[in-house]
GUVEXKOL-686353 format. One record per residue (C-alpha): x, y, z; residue in one letter. Coordinates in steps of 0.05 Angstrom, whole numbers. Example, Ala and Ser with C-alpha at 12.3 -4.5 7.8 and 13.67 -1.06 7.14 Angstrom:
<sites>
SITE | 246 | -90 | 156 | a
SITE | 273 | -21 | 143 | s
</sites>
This chain:
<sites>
SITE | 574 | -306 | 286 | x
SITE | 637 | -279 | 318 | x
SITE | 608 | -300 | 388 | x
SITE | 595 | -368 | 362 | x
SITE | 666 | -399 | 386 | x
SITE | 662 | -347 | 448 | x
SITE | 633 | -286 | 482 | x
SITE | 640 | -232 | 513 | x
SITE | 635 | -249 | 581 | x
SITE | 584 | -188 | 593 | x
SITE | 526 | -229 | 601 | x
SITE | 567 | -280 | 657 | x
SITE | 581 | -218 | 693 | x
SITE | 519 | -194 | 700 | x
SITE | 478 | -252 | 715 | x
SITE | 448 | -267 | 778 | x
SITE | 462 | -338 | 821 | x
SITE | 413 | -370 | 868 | x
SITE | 432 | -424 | 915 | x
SITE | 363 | -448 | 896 | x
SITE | 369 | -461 | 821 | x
SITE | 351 | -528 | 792 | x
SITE | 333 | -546 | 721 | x
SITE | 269 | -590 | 710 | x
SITE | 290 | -664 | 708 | x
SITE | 302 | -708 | 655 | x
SITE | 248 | -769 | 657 | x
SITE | 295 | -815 | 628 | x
SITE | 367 | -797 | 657 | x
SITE | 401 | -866 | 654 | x
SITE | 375 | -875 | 587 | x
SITE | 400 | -800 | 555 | x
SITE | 465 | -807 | 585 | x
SITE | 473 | -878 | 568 | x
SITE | 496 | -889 | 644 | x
SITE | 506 | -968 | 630 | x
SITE | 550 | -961 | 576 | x
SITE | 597 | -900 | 603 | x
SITE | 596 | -941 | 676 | x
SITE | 619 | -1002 | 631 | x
SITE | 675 | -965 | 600 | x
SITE | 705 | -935 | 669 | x
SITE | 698 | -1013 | 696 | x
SITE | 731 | -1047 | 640 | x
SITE | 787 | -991 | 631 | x
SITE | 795 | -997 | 712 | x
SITE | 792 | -919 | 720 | x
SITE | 800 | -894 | 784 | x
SITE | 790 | -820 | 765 | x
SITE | 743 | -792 | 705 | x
SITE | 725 | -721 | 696 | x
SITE | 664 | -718 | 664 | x
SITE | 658 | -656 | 621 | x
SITE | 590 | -625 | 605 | x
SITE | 572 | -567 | 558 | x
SITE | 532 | -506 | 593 | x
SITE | 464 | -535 | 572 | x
SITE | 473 | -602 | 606 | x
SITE | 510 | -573 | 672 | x
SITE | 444 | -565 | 706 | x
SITE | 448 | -649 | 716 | x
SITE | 522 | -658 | 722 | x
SITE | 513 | -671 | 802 | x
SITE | 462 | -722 | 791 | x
SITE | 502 | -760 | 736 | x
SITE | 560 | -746 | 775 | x
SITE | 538 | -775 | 838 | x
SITE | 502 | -836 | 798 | x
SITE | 565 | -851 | 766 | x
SITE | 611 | -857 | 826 | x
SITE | 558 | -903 | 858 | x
SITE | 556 | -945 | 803 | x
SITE | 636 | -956 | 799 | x
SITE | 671 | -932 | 848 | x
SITE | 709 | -887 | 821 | x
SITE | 716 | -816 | 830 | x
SITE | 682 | -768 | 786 | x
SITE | 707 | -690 | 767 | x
SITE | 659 | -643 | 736 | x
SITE | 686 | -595 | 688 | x
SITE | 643 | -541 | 677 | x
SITE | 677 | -486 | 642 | x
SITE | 722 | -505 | 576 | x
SITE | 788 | -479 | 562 | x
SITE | 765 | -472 | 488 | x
SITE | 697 | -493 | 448 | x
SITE | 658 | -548 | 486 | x
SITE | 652 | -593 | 426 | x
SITE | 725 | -608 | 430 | x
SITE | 750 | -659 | 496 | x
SITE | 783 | -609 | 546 | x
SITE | 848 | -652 | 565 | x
SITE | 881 | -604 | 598 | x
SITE | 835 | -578 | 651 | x
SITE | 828 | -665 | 660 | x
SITE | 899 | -676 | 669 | x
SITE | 888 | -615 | 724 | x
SITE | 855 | -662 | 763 | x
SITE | 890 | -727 | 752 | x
SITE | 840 | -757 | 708 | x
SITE | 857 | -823 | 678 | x
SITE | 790 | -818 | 618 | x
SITE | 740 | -769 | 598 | x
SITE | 674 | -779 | 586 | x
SITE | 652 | -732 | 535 | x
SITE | 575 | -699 | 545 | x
SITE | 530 | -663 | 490 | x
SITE | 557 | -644 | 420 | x
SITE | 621 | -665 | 393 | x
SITE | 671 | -648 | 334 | x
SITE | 696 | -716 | 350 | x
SITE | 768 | -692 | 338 | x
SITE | 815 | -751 | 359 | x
SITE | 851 | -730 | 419 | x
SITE | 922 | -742 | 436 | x
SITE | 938 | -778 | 510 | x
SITE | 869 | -792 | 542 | x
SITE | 816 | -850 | 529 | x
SITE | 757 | -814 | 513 | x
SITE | 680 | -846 | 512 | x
SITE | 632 | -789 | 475 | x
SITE | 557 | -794 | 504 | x
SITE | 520 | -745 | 448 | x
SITE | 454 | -755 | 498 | x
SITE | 403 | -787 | 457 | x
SITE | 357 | -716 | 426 | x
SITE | 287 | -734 | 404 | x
SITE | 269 | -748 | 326 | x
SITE | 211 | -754 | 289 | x
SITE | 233 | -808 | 242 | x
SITE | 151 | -817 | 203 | x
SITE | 166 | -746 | 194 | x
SITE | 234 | -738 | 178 | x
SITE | 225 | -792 | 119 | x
SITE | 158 | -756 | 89 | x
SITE | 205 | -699 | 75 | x
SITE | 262 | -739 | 51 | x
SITE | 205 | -766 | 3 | x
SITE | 192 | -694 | -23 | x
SITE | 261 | -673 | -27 | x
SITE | 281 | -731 | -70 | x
SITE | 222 | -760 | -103 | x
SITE | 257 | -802 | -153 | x
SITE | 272 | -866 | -114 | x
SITE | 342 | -867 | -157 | x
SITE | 367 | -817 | -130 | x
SITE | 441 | -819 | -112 | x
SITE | 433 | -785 | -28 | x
SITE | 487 | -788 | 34 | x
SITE | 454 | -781 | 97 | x
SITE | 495 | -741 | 141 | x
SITE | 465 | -718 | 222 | x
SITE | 486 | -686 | 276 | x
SITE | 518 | -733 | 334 | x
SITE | 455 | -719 | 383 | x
SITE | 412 | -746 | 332 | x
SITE | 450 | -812 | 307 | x
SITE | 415 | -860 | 355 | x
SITE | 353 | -853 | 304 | x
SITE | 406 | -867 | 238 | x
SITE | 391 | -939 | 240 | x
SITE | 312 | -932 | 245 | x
SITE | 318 | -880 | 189 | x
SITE | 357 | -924 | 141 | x
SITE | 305 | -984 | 149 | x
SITE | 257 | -939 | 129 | x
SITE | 281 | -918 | 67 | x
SITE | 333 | -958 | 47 | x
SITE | 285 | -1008 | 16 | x
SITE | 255 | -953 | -24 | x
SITE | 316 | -924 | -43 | x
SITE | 376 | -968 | -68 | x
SITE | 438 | -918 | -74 | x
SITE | 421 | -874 | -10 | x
SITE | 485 | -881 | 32 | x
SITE | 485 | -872 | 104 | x
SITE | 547 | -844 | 149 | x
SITE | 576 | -875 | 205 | x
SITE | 603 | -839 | 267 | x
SITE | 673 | -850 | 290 | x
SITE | 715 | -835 | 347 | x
SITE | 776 | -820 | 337 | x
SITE | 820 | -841 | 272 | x
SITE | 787 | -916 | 238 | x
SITE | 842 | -964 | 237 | x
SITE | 871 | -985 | 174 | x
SITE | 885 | -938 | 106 | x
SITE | 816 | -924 | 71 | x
SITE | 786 | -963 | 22 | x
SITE | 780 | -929 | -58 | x
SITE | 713 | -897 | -49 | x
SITE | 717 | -886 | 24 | x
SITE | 706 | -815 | 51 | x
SITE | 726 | -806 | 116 | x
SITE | 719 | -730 | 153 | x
SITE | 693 | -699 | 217 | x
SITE | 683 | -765 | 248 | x
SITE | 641 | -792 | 184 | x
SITE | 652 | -845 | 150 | x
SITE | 617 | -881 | 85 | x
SITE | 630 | -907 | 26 | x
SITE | 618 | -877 | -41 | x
SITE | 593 | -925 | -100 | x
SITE | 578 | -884 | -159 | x
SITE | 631 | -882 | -217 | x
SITE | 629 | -807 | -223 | x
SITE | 651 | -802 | -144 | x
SITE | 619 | -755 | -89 | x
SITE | 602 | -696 | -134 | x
SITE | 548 | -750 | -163 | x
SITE | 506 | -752 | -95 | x
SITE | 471 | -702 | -55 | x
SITE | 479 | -690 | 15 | x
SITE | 415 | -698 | 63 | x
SITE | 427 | -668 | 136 | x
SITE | 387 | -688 | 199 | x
SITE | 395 | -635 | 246 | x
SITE | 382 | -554 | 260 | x
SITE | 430 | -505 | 222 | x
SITE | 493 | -486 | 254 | x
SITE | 567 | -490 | 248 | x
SITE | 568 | -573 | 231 | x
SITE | 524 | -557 | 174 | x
SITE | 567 | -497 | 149 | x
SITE | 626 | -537 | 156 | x
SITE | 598 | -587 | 108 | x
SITE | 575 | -550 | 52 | x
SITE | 638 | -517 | 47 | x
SITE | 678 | -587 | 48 | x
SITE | 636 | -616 | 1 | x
SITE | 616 | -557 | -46 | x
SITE | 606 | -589 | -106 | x
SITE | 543 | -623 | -68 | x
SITE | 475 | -600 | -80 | x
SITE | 450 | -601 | 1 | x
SITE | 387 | -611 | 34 | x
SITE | 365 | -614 | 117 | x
SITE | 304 | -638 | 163 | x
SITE | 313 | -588 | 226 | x
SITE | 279 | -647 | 278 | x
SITE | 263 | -587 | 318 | x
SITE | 215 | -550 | 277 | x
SITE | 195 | -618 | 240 | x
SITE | 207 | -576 | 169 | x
SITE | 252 | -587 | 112 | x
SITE | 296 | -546 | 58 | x
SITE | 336 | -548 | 6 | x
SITE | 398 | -511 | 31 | x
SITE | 399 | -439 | -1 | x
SITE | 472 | -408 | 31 | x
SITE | 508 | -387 | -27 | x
SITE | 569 | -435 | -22 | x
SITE | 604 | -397 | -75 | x
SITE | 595 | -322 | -43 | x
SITE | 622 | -356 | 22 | x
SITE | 679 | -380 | -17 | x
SITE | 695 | -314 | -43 | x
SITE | 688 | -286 | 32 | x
SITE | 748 | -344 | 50 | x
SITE | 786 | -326 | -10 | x
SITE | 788 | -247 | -4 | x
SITE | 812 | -263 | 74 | x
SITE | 868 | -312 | 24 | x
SITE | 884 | -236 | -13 | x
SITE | 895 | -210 | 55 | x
SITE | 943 | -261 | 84 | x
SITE | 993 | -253 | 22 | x
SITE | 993 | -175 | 49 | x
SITE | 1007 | -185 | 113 | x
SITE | 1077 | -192 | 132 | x
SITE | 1063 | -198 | 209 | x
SITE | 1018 | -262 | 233 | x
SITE | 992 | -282 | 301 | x
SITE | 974 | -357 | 306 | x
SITE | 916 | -365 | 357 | x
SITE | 919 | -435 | 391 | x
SITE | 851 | -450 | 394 | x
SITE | 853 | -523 | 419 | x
SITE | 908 | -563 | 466 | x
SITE | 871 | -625 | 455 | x
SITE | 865 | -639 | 379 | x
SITE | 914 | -688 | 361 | x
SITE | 968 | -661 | 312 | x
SITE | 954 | -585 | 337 | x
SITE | 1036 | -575 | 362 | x
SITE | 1060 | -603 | 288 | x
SITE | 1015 | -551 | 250 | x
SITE | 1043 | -499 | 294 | x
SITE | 1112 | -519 | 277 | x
SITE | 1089 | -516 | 207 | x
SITE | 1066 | -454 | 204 | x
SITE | 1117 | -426 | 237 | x
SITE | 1164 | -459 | 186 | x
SITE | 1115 | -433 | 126 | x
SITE | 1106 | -360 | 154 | x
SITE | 1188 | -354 | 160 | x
SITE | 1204 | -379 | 86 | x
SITE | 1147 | -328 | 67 | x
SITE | 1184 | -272 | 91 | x
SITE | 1133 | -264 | 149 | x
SITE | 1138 | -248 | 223 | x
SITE | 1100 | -292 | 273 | x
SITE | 1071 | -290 | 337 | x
SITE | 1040 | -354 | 370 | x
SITE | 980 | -328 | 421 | x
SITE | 945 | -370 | 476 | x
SITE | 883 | -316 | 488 | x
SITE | 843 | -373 | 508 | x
SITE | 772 | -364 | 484 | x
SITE | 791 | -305 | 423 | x
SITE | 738 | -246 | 425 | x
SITE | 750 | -189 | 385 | x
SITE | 763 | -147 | 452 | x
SITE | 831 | -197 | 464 | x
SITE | 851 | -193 | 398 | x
SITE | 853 | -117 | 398 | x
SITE | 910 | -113 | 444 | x
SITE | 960 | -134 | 388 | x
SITE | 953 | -72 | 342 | x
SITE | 1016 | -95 | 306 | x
SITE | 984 | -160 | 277 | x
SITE | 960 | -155 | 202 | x
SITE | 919 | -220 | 209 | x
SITE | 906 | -282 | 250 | x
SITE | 907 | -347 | 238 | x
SITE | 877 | -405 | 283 | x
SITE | 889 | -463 | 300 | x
SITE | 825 | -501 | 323 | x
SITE | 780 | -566 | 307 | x
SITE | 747 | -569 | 241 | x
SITE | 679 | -543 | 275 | x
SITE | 711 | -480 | 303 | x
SITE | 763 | -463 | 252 | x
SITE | 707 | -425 | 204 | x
SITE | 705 | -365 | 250 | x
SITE | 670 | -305 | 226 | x
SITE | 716 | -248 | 247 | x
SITE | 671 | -203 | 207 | x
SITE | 670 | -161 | 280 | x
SITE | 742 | -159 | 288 | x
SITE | 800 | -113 | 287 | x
SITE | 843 | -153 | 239 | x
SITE | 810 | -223 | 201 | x
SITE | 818 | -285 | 224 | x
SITE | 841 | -345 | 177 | x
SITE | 845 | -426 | 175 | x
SITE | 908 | -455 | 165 | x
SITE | 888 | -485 | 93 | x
SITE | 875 | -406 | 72 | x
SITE | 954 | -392 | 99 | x
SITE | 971 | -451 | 59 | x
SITE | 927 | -419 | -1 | x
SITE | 967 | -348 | 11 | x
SITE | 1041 | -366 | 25 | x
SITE | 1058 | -437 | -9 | x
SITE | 1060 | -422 | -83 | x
SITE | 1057 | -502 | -99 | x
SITE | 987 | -499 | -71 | x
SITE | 936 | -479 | -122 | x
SITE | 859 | -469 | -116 | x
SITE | 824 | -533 | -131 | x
SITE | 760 | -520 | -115 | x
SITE | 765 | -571 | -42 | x
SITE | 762 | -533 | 20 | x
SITE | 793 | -566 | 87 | x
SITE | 775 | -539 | 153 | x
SITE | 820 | -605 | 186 | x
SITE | 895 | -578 | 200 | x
SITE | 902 | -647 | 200 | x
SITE | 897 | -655 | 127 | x
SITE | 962 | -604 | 118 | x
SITE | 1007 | -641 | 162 | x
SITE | 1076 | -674 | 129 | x
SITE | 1076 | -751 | 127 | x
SITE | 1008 | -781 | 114 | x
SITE | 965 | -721 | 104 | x
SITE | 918 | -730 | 41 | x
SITE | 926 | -657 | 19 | x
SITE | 998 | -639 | 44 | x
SITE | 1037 | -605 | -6 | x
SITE | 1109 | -589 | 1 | x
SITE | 1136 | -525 | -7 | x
SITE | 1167 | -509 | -72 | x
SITE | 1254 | -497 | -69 | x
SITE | 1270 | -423 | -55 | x
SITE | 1282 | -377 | -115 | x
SITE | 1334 | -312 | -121 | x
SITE | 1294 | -245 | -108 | x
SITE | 1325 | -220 | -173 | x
SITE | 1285 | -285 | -207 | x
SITE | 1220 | -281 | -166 | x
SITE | 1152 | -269 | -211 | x
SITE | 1132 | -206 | -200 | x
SITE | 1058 | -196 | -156 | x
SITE | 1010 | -145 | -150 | x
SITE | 958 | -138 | -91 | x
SITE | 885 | -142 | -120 | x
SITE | 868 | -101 | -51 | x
SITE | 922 | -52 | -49 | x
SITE | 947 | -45 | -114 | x
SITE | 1019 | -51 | -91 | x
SITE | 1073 | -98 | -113 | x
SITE | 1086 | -155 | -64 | x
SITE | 1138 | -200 | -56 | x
SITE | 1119 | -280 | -59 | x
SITE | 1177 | -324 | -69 | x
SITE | 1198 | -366 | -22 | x
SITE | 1265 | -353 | 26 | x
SITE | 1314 | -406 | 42 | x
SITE | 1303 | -437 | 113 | x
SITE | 1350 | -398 | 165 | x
SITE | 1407 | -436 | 173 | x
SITE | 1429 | -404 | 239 | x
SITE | 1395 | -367 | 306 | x
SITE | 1423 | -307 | 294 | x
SITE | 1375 | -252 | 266 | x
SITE | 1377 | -228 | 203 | x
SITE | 1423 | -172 | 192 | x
SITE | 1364 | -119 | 163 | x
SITE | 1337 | -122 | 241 | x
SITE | 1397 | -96 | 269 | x
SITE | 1405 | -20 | 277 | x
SITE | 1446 | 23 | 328 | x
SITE | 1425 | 25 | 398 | x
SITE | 1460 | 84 | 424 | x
SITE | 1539 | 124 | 418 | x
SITE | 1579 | 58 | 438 | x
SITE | 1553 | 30 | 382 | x
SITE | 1518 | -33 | 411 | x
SITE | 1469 | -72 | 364 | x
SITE | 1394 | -85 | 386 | x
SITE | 1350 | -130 | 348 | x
SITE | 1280 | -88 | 321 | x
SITE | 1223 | -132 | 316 | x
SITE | 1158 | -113 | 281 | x
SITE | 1133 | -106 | 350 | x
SITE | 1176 | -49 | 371 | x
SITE | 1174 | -15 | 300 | x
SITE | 1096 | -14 | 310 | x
SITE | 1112 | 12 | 384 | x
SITE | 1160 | 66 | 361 | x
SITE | 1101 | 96 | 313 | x
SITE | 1057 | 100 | 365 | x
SITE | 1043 | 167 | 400 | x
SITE | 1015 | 130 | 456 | x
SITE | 1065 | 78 | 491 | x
SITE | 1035 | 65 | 551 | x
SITE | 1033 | 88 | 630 | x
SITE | 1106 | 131 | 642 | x
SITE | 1141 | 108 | 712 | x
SITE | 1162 | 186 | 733 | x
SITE | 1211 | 159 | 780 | x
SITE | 1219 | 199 | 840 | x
SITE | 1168 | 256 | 814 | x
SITE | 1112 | 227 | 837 | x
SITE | 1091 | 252 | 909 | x
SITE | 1088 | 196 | 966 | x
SITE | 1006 | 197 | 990 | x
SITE | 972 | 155 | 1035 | x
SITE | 929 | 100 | 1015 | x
SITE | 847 | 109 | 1004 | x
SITE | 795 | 63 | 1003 | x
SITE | 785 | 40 | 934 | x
SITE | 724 | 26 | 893 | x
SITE | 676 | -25 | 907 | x
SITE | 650 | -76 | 857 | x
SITE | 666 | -102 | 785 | x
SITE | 691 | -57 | 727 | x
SITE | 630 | -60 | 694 | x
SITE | 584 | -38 | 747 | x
SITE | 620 | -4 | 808 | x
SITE | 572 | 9 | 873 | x
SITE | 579 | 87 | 872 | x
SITE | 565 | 103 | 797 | x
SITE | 494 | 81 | 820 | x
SITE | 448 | 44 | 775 | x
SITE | 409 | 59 | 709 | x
SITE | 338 | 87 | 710 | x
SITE | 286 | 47 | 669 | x
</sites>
């Protein structure tokens, strides 16, 4: 799971390119990647550059659509091939590298609104056995009562429609989502649920913890990232791939107590990295700000890292950080950092460990969105600051220590803090000690020494051939 949002890059390094390589084609390839409509939407939005941005399963036909799609409207088409962060999400920034004026969006999708660019999302129509798909729906809910919200995955919502004729008439209070693009229009209706691009309308008096959820697709993060959300849910899925269905057996609640230890963790820290992990997701600057905000009145220090892609090798290099916290679409924010140095954490579970007005309500939220000030549904402001001398005392359930979790006033100035200041040298001149440096002080190990001057002057050698991993005269391996 930790290489689910990234890798290591090993496997990229040692893989072998032909000029030669070529995919088998697609028999349908206007119809999967819905050329009409995307040529329609770079016509009527009179485009004149589009990068078209394909996961690494679809790249093997990004020429062909490429070169279709140019003669079809004249404009001119940019391929973006490697993500500056998880594919689901629309990569604006390597498209404003280029000029683009749109994006057109290929494969799987958070469907995250984005901030500047008109985006069209083509999911590419995967197969589905929909005779099949409803047999098991009949076996998984055999009373034809029963209270049921379809949810799928994006490639497989072209079938949605077929799949509600089919059993709609059988069963009156199964609800089906919609798909949307970006944020509806309008404020939502009582009984309206809107999240990760879904949207339907619950009708039963006792609300959503009334209906159980039915998922059509194969099990991976979307499906994680539901079940957590909606928890109180009993869930069920149809995997079109392998034609079988379950009833969903992850224990929701030992996941919940994995989220909440990583909560216990965050109120020990006292120094935080925030990871951007998107530049696209609308929103994604204000939650910075706010956690920024948060993590000072906490009594924290805070560090805001662009690593790119995170790996637990990159995340390594900053010893000094007690935890990590990213910032990243709903679909990529659940990272399993089981494999790293220090945990990883959502925003919501930094809420859950530093604002003392928010309290466990059983609702998990994986959208940053939700957290923002203004409109957010869940945003909670943070309570007025209270005396040390009048703070409720805390104990650690991890370390046993007392811990302090009151709330400071906001600075009021950019001067530091007087505790950070300490004497530099004899003339008595003041240096400012970050957590950084502390942790850099302790260290027996500081890093390469210059040796000015004591160095001898050499000539220069040849150096070593090839890539770090595999240089030409260590030799290779024997089977």
């Amino acid at each position: 799971m930790a290489t689910a949002f990234s890798s290591d890059g090993e496997a990229a390094l040692r893989r072998e390119l032909r000029a030669a390589v070529a995919a088998a084609p697609r028999s349908d390839l206007d119809g999967y990647y819905e050329m009409g409509r995307a040529a329609a939407f770079v016509r009527d939005g009179g485009f004149r550059k589009v990068a078209l941005q394909f996961p690494d399963e679809l790249l093997a036909d990004a020429v062909e659509v490429a070169g279709r799609m140019e003669a079809a409207t004249g404009a001119e088409m940019y391929v973006l091939g490697d993500t500056t962060y998880g594919s689901c999400c629309v990569d604006e920034v390597a498209a404003e590298h280029v000029g683009a004026q749109a994006v057109l969006h290929y494969g799987p999708a958070c469907l995250s609104p984005c901030r500047k660019l008109p985006v069209l999302h083509i999911f590419g129509q995967q197969p589905l056995d929909v005779g099949r798909c409803t047999e098991v729906f009949r076996e998984l809910y055999p009373e034809q009562q029963s209270c049921v919200v379809v949810l799928s995955d994006v490639v497989y919502a072209h079938a949605m429609g077929e799949l509600e004729q089919q059993l709609c008439p059988e069963y009156p209070n199964v609800i089906f989502s919609r798909l949307v693009c970006g944020d509806p229009p309008g404020p939502a209706v009582p009984g309206e649920e809107r999240k990760f691009g879904r949207q339907f309308l619950v009708k039963a008096a006792g609300g959503l913890q009334d209906y159980a959820m039915f998922y059509v697709g194969a099990e991976g993060l979307t499906l994680t990232n539901f079940m957590l959300t909606w928890n109180c849910c009993p869930f069920s899925s149809f995997n079109p791939i392998t034609g079988c269905g379950r009833r969903e057996t992850l224990n929701v609640n030992r996941a919940l107590m994995r989220r909440l230890y990583l909560v216990e963790r965050a109120r020990d820290a006292s120094v935080v990295g925030i990871l951007v992990g998107t530049l696209g997701v609308a929103g994604y600057l204000t939650v910075l700000q706010h956690l920024r905000e948060l993590l000072s009145r906490a009594g924290k220090r805070s560090y805001t890292l662009a690593v790119g892609k995170p790996n637990p090798a990159k995340l390594a290099n900053f010893l000094e950080v007690d935890i990590f916290v990213l910032v990243a679409c709903a679909q990529n924010s659940l990272l399993d950092s089981s494999d790293f140095y220090r945990p990883v954490v959502t925003p919501y579970e930094l809420e859950l460990a530093c604002n003392p007005a928010r309290e466990w309500t059983g609702n998990y939220l994986t959208d940053f969105r939700d957290l923002l000030p203004g409109s957010a549904c869940a945003h909670v402001e943070l309570p007025p600051a209270v005396p040390a001398a009048e703070a409720v005392p805390d104990v650690s359930l991890i370390t046993g220590k007392m811990r302090a979790t009151h709330l400071c006033d906001p600075p009021t100035s950019q001067l530091p803090p007087s505790t950070t200041l300490a004497c530099r040298d004899q003339t008595q001149a003041l240096a400012e000690i970050s957590p950084a440096a502390s942790f850099l002080e302790s260290r027996s190990w500081r890093g390469l020494e210059q040796q000015l001057g004591q160095t001898p002057v050499s000539k220069a050698v040849q150096g070593r051939r090839g890539i770090a991993i595999a240089y030409e005269d260590e030799g290779c391996e024997q089977p």
